[in-house]
N, C-alpha and C positions, 0 to 999 in steps of 0.2 A: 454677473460674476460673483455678487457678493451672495446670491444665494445658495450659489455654489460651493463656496469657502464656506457658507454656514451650516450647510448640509455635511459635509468635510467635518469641521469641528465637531458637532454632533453626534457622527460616528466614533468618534474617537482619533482620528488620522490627525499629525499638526501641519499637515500643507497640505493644499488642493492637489487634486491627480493631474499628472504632466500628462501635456497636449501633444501631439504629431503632427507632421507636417505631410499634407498628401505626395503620396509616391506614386510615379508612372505605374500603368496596367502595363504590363511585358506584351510584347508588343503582339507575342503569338498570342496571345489571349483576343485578339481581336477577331474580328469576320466580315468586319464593312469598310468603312471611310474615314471613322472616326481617327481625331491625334490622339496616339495615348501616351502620349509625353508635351502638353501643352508647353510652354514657355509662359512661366506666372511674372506678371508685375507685382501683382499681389496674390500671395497663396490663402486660401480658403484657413481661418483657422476657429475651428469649432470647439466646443465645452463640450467637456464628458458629460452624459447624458444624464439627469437626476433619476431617471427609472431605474437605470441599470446599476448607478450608486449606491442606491436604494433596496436593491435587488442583491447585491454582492457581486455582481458582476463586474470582472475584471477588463475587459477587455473587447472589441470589438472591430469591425470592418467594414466600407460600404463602398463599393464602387459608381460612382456619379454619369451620367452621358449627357450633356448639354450643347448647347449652339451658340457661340459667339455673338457679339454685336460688337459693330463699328466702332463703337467705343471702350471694346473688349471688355465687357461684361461678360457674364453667365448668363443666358436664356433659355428658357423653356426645360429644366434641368428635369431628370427623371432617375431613379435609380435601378440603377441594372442589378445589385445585389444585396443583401445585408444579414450580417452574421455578427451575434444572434440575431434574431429577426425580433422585433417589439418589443426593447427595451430603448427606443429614441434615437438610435444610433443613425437611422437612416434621414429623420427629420433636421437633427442638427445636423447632418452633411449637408443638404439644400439648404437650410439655413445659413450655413458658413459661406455658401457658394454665391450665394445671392450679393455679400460682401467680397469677392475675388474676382482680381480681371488677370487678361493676359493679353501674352502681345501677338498679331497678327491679323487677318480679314477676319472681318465680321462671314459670316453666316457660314463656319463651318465646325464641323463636331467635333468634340472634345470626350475624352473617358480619362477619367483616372480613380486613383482609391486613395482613400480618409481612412486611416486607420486610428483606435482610440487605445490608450495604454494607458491603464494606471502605474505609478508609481508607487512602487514600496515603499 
């Protein structure tokens, strides 16, 4: 984080870029089996990306699909989308996710979306 804040300061901004909290994929957006409205014990919460900071880039999105564990974890996570695509956006989602559980059986699929927002 403090790389992050130092990166921030740097550019000239005097407070880090506010974070988001992942929001359900609507439900029509789906086509399989997957929940796209998990129930979090702990929500995924990811850093804005140093590329895309770096870059000027404001803003971003990435939708996740993973598989429970027993212990409500995030397994085997993959990313269905990412916009812009290669500014980090979709690494720090699997990254944030790796740290999120939720509540219910283990071994079944999960979608949702990490959206990334700077603040003015």
């Amino acid at each position: 984080m403090s790389l992050l804040i130092a990166a921030v300061l740097l550019m000239g901004q005097t407070k880090p870029p506010a974070l988001t909290i992942p929001e359900p994929v609507p439900p029509l957006a789906l086509s399989d089996e997957a929940i796209s409205q998990p129930r979090w014990a702990i929500r995924p919460v990811p850093q804005f990306p140093i590329r895309a900071l770096s870059n000027g880039i404001a803003g971003g999105e990435v939708v996740v699909r993973c598989v429970t564990t027993a212990e409500g974890g995030l397994d085997a996570c993959s990313v269905v989308s990412e916009t812009p695509e290669g500014y980090g956006f979709a690494e720090e989602a699997l990254r944030a996710s790796s740290a999120a559980r939720v509540q219910g059986e283990g071994g079944t699929q999960v979608r949702f979306r990490v959206r990334f927002i700077l603040a003015d």
